[in-house]
C-alpha positions in Angstrom: 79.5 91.5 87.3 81.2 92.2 90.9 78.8 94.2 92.9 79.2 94.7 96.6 78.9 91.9 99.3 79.2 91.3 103.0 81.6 89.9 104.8 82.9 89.4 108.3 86.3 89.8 109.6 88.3 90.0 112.9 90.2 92.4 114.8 93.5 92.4 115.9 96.0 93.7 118.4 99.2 95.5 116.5 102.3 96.4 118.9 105.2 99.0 117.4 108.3 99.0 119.0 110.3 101.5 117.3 113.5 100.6 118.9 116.8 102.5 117.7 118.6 104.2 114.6 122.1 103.9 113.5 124.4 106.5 111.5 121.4 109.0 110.9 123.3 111.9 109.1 120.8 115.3 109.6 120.3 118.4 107.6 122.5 120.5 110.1 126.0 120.7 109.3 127.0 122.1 112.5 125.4 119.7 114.7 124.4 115.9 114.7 120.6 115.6 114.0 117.4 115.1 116.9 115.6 112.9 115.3 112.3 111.3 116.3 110.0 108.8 114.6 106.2 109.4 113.4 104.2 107.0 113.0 100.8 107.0 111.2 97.9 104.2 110.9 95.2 106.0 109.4 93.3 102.5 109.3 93.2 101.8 112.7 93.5 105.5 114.5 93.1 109.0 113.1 96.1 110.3 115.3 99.6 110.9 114.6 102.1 109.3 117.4 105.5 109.8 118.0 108.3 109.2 119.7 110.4 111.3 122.5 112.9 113.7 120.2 116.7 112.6 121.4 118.9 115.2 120.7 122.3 115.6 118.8 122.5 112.0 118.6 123.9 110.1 115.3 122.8 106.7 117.2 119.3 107.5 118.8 117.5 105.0 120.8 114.1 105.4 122.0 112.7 102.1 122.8 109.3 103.2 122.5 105.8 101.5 121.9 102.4 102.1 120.5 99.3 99.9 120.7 96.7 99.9 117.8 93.7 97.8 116.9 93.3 96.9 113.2 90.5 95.3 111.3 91.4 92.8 109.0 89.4 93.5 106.2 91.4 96.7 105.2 94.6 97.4 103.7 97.0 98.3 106.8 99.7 100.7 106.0 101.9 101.9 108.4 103.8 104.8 107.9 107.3 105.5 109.7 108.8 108.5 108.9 112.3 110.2 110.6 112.3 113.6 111.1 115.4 115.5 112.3 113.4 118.4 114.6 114.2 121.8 114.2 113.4 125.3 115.8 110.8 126.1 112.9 109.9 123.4 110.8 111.2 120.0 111.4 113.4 118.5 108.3 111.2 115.3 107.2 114.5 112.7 106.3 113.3 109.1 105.4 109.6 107.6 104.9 108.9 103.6 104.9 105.1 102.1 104.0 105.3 98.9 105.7 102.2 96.3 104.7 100.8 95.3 108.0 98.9 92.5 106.1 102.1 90.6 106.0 102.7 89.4 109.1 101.8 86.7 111.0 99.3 86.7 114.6 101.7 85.6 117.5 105.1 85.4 115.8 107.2 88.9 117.0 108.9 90.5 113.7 112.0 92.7 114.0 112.8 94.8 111.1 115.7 96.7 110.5 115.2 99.3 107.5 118.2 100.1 105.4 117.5 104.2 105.0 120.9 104.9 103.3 122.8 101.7 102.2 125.6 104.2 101.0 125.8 105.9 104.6 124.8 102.2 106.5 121.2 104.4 107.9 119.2 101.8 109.5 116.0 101.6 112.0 115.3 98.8 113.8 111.3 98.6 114.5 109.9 95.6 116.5 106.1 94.5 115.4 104.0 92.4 117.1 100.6 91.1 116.2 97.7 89.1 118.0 94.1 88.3 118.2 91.7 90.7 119.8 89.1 89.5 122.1 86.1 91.9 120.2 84.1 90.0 118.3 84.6 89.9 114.1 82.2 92.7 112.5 80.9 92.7 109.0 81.7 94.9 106.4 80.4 96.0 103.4 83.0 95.7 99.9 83.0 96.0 96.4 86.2 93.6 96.3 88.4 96.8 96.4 86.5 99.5 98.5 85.9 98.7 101.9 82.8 100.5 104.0 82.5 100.5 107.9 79.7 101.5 110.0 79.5 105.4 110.5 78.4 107.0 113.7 76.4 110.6 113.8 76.9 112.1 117.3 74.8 115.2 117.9 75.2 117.4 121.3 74.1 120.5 122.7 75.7 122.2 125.7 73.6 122.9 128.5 72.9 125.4 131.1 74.2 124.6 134.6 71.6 125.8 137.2 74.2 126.2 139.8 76.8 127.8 138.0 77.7 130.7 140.3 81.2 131.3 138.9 81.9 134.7 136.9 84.4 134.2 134.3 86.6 137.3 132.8 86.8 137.9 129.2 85.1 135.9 126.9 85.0 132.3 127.1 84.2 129.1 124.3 83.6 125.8 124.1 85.5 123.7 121.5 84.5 120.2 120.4 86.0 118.2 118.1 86.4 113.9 116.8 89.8 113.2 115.6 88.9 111.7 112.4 85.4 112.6 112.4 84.0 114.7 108.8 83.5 117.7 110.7 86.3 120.4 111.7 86.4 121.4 115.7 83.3 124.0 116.3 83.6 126.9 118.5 80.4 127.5 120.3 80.7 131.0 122.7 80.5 130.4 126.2 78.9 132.3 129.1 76.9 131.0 132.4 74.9 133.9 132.4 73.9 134.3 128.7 71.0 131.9 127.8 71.6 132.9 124.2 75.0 130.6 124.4 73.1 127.3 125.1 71.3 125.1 122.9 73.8 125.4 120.1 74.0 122.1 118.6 76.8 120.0 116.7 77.2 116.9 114.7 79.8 114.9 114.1 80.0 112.2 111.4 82.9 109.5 112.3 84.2 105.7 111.9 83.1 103.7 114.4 86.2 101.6 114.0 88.7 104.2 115.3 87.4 104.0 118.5 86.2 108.2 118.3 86.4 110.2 121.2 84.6 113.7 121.4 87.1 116.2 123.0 85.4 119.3 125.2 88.0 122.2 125.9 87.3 125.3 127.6 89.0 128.3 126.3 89.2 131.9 128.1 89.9 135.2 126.2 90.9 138.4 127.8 92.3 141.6 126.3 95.3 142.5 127.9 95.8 146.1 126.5 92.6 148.2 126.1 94.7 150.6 123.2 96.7 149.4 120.5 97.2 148.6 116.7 96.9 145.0 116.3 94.1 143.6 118.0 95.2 140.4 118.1 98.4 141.4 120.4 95.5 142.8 123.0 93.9 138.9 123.6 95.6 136.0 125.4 93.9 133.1 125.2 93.9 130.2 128.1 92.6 126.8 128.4 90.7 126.3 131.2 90.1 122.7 130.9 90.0 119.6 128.9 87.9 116.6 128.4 87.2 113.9 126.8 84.0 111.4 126.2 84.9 108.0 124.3 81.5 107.8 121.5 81.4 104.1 121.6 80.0 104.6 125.5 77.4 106.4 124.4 74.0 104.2 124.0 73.1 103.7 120.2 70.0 105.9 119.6 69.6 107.2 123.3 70.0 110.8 124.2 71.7 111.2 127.7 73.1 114.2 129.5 76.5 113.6 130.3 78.3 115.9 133.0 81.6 116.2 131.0 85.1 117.0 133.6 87.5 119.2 132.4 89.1 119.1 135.4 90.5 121.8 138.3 86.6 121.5 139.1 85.3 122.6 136.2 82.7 120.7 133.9 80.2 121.0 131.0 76.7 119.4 131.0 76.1 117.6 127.6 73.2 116.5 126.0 74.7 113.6 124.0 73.1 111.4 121.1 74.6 108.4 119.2 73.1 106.8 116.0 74.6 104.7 113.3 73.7 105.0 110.4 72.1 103.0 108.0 73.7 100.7 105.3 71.9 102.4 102.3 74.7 104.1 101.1 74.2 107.2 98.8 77.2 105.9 96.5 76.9 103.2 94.8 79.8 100.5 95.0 80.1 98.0 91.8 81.9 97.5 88.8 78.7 96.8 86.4 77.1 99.8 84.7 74.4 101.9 86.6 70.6 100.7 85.7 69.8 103.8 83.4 73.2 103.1 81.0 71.9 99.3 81.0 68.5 100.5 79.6 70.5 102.6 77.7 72.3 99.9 76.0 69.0 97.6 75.7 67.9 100.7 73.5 70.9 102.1 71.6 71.3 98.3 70.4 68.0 98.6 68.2 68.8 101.8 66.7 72.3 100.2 66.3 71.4 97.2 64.6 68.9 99.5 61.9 71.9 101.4 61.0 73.9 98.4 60.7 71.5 97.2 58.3 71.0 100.4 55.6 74.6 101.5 56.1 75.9 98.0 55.0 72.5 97.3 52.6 71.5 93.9 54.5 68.8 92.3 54.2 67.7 92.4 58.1 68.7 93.9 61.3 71.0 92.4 63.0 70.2 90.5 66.2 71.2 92.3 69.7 73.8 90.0 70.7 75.4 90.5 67.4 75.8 94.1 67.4 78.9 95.5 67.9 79.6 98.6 71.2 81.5 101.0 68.9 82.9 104.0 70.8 84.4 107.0 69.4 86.8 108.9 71.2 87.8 112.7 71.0 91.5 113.6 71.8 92.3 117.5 73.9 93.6 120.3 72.4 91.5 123.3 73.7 89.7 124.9 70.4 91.3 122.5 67.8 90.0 119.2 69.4 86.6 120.9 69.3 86.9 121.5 65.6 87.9 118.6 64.4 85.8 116.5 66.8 83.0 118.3 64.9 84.3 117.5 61.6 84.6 113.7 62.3 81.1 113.5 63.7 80.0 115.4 60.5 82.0 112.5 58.3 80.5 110.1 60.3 77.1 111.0 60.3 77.5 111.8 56.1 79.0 108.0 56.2 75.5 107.2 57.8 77.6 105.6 61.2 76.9 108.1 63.5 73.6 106.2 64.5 75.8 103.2 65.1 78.0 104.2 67.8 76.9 103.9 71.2 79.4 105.6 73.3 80.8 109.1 72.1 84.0 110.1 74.6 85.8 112.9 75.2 88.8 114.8 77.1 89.4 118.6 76.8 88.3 120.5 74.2 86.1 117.2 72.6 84.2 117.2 75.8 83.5 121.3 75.1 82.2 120.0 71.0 79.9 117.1 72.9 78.5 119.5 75.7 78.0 121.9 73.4 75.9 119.4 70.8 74.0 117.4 74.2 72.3 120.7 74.6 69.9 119.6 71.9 68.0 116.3 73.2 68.0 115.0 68.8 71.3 116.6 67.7 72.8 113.6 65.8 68.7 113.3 64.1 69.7 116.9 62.5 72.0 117.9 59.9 75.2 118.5 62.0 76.1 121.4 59.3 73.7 124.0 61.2 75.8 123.3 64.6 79.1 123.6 62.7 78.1 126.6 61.4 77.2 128.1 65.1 80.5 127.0 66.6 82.0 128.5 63.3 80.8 131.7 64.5 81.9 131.1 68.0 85.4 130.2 67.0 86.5 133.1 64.7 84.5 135.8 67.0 86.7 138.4 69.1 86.9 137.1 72.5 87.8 140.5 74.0 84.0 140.4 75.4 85.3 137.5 78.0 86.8 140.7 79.8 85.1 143.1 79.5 83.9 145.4 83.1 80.5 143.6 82.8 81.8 140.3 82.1 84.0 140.3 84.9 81.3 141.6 87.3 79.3 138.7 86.5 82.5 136.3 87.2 83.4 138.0 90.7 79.4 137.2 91.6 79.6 133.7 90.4 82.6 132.8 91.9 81.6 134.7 95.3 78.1 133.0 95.9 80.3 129.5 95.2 82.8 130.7 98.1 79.6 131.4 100.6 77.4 127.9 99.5 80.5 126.4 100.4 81.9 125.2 97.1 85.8 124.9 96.8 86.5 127.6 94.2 89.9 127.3 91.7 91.4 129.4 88.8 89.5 126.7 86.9 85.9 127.9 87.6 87.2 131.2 86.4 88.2 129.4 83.7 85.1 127.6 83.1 82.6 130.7 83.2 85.7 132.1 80.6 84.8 129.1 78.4 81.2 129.7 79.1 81.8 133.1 76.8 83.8 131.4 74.4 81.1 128.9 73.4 78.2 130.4 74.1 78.2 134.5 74.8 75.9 134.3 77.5 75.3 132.7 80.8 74.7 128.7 80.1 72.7 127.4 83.0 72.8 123.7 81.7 74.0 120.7 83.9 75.5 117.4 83.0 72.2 116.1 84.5 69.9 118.0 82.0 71.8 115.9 78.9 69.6 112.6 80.3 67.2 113.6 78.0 69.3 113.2 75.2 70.0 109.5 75.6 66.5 109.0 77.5 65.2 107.1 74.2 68.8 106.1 73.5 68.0 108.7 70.3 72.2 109.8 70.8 75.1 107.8 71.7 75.7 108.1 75.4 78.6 110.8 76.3 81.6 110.1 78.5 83.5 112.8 79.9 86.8 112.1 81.0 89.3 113.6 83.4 92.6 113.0 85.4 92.3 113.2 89.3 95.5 113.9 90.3 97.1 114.7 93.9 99.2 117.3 95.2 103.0 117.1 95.3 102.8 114.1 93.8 104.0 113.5 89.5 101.4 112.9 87.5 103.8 109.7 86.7 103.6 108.4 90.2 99.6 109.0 90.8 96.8 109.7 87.3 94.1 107.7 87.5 90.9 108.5 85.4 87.5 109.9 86.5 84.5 109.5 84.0 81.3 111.9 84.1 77.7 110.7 82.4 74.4 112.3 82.5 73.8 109.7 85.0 76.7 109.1 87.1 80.0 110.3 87.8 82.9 108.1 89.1 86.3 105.8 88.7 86.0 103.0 87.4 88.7 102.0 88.8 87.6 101.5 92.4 84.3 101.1 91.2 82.5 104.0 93.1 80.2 106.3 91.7 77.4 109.3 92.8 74.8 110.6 91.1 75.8 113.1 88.4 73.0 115.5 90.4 75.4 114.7 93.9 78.7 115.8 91.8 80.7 117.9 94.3 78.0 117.6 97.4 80.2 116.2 100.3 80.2 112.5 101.0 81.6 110.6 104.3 82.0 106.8 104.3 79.4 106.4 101.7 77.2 108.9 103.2 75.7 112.5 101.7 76.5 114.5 105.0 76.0 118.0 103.2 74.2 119.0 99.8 75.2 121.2 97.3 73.8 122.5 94.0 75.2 120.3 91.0 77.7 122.8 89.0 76.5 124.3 85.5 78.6 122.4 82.6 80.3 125.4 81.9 82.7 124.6 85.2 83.0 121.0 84.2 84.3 122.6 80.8 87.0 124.5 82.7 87.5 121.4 84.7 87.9 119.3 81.6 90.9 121.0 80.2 92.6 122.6 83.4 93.1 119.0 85.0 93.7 117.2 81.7 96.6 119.6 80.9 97.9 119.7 84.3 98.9 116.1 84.1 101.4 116.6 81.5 101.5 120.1 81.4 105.3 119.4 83.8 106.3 116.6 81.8 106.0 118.4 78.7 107.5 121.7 79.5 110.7 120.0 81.0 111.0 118.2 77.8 110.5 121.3 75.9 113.6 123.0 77.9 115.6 120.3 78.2 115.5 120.4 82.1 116.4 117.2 82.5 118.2 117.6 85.6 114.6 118.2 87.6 114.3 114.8 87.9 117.1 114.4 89.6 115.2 116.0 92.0 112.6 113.4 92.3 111.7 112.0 95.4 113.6 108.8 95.5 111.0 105.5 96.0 112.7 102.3 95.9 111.7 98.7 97.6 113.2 97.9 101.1 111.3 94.6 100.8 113.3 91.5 102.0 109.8 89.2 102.1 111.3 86.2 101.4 113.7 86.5 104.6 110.6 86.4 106.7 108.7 83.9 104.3 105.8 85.9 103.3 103.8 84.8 100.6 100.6 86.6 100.5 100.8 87.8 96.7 98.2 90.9 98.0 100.7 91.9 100.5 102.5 95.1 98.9 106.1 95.6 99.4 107.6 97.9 101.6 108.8 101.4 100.4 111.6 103.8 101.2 110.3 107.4 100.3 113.3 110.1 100.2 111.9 113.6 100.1 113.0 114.7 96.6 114.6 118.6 96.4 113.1 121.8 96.7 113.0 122.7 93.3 111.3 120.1 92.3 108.4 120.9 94.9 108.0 124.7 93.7 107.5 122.8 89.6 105.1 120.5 91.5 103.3 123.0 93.6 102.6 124.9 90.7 101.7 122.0 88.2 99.5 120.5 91.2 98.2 123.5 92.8 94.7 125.1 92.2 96.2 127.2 89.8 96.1 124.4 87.0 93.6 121.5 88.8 89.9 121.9 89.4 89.4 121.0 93.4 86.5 119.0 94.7 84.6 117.6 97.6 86.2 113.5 97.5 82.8 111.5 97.3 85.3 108.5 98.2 86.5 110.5 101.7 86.2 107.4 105.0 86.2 104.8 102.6 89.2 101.8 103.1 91.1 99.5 100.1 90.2 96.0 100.6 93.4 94.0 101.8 92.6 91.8 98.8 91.9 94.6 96.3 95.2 94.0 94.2 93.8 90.5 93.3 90.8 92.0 91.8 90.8 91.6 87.8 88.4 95.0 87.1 91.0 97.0 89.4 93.7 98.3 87.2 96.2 100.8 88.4 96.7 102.9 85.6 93.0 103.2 85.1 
């Protein structure tokens, strides 16, 4: 099995030259297009750069450069995109992924990206890469996740003893790290009021982006003492700015730092740096966790004894020789949990129920198995008594999901999510909906209370399946499959995974930076068919209508690769992309198929963590897992 390892790898020095563009056609008839370039390198810095906007210019030459430092142990994407700028919202015109991997240390590269070959658009981009003089750092990687050292920085702002200065109106402090976990905090600001120091922040960031924590001073005054709109009575002024690089900060030291924010101004700052350690609270590898192992040593003996009186042999079959049999519901809402019931009742009747070890489902089959895990021995009893109950829950009136109580209890449910923190969607209404459906009362169960049904390995062990998906992106361009066990939830496919009791806490580079309460089941139910529909709820519908024109509208993704022109040969390096915005209606149909309406929305456990630069060579990663 591939589990995690270290290695080391060096830094290097990437140069961008974006140079010109040629017969760049904009989205104004009247007038040629100002168009400027944006660049983004996620990898290496957690800022957006750009270019100077030339204006009214079919030919625009900017001869502009940008620095970065890479590490060579991720996958480095740059991103160009041309934008022609606008009064209100600039027009986004061509995007090109260009593998940084490719290229080769001290031999320049100029590229020249066909945009348009119909309309001859091109951009010429010069790159340029070398070795950096920092030393190689280790990482740690699963063969396709990469992890990088995290640094917490904590600070308080303190009182100035000889801060004579009376300020007008009110004043704040706002500190932020580009890249960093945490949003920019606002902490209220007055020399005089000993109340406003000592407030504390935290900041969780890569230490690879070179973080810097940025101080800015902000005035507010009220301008009109009467009016309607308060907001029209306050203008707001910056006072000053600053800026503290982290990595100059001792590692575990706490040192006051007099921060400048210029025009004489400054902040005294109480400043400490830690990294953290390497025991990460996800765990990265493509084996199965410890408990399903044990599991599996388990389920094998009750396997093999089934084997045995089922097929009338005369001894058990030995553990190497028995065979992992899965059995795998399809969705369909209330139908899939019906029938999932009937074939686990012809299976059990058949005397095979004891000899499967997995039991999977999507949709409603995951409703038929959460329902049954409730009981720690269901398959031990006569599966007739729980078809019965869900009998009764099936052809009962359902007009008691909306009723003035009912709908109380989901505005309380839903509101004390909001305030813990918890991302809510129309699919936790949903699920607390279900929760009526199946059971008529509030289910306080979680996914981790079903360990005791496999504990003794007395059940098969349940999979619950769902499709992550992204926003404004087709389900056929990005689905990739998210399991959830009493034990663990996760993708296989990247081979990251989080304790089923840390589902939907918030994770940072392989960190638990905040806690939150594991969800009841009855919002993975809601979950379970709101994202599995969504993925081809679109595709489905069109095809229904006969709207086939939509994907005309499709953003247009084709390969502006010419590799072998420039010799490369690395088989991980991934070919560079042209990305055409599609149309507009094709956005309001994804929007809607994408948005919260349809999807269940939660906290990314995977959120700081890098793709290997070799991940695409690595068997267990398959990309339409």
């Amino acid at each position: 099995f591939l589990s995690f390892q270290w290695e080391k790898h060096p830094y290097y020095n990437l140069t961008v030259k974006v140079l010109r563009a040629r017969n760049i056609k904009g989205t104004d008839v009247l007038s040629k297009a100002d168009c400027y370039v944006e660049l983004k390198l996620p990898t290496a810095s957690p800022r957006v750069s750009r270019t100077q906007v030339v204006d009214n210019s079919e030919n625009p030459e900017w001869n502009e450069t940008f620095q970065y430092r890479i590490h060579s142990a991720v996958k480095n994407i740059l991103e160009l995109t041309l934008y022609d700028k606008d009064v209100l919202v600039s027009d986004e015109l061509t995007s090109i992924v260009f593998d940084v991997g490719g290229m080769k240390p001290g031999q320049p590269l100029l590229r020249t990206f066909r945009l348009n070959s119909e309309a001859n658009e091109e951009l010429d981009v010069e790159f340029y890469l070398e070795k950096c003089s920092d030393a190689p750092t280790e990482v740690l990687t699963n063969g396709v996740l990469v992890v990088h050292p995290c640094l917490t920085l904590q600070g308080t702002v303190n009182k100035e003893e000889n801060t004579k200065e009376k300020q007008q109106g009110c004043c704040e402090v706002k500190v932020s790290v580009p890249g960093a976990y945490q949003k920019q905090l606002s902490i209220p600001w007055t020399p005089d009021n000993e109340n406003d120091y000592g407030t504390s922040f935290v900041f969780h960031v890569d230490k690879e982006t070179c973080p810097e924590l940025q101080v800015e001073l902000e005035q507010t005054i009220s301008v009109l003492q009467n009016g309607i709109d308060a907001d029209i009575e306050k203008h707001t002024t910056v006072l000053g700015l600053g800026t503290v690089p982290v990595n100059s900060l001792p590692i575990g030291e706490k040192v006051d730092r007099i921060v400048s924010l210029g025009e004489g101004k400054s902040l005294d700052m109480s400043l400490k740096s830690e990294e953290s350690t390497w025991d990460l609270d996800i765990r990265l590898g493509f084996d199965l966790c410890k408990e399903e192992r044990e599991f599996l040593d388990k389920r094998k003996k009750v396997v093999s004894e089934a084997l045995r009186k089922t097929l009338h042999l005369k001894e058990s079959p030995p553990e190497d020789e028995v065979p992992i049999v899965a059995v795998l519901g399809s969705g369909g809402g209330m139908r899939a949990l019906t029938s999932f019931y009937g074939s686990l009742a012809g299976l059990q009747q058949l005397g095979l129920l004891d000899a499967a070890i997995y039991l999977c489902g999507i949709s409603g089959s995951t409703w038929c198995l959460s329902t049954l895990y409730q009981d720690p021995d269901w398959s031990q009893k006569d599966l007739e008594d729980a078809i019965r109950r869900a009998q009764g829950t099936v052809s009962s009136s359902k007009a008691g999901a909306f009723s003035p109580e009912r709908l109380k209890y989901y505005f309380q449910e839903l509101n004390a999510m909001e305030i813990s923190g918890r991302r809510v969607s129309f699919t936790d209404l949903w699920g607390l909906i279900v929760e009526y459906f199946l059971q008529q009362k509030e289910d306080p169960s979680k996914l981790s209370d079903q360990q005791e049904a496999v504990k003794w390995a007395q059940n098969p062990y349940p999979i619950y399946a769902a499709v992550n998906v992204r926003p404004n992106m087709s389900s056929d361009d990005f689905a990739e499959w998210c399991e959830f066990t009493p034990y663990e939830v996760g993708f296989r496919k990247y081979g990251a995974f989080v304790r089923t009791e840390d589902f939907d806490s918030e994770f940072f580079m392989g960190r638990l930076v905040q806690k939150h309460p594991e969800p009841r089941i009855c919002f993975l139910q809601g979950m379970g068919l709101g994202v599995a529909q969504s993925v081809c709820s679109a595709k489905v519908w069109l095809k229904c209508c006969s709207w086939h024109f939509v994907y005309v509208l499709h953003p247009s993704v084709t390969s502006a690769d010419d590799c072998r022109k420039f010799h490369f040969r690395d088989p991980a390096r991934l070919k560079t992309r042209l990305v055409i915005p599609g149309g507009p209606l094709l956005q309001i149909f994804q929007d809607f198929f994408k948005s919260r309406v349809t999807c269940g929305e939660t906290f990314n456990f995977m959120k700081g963590l890098y793709l290997h630069k070799d991940y695409v060579n690595i068997k267990k990663f398959v990309t339409w897992r």
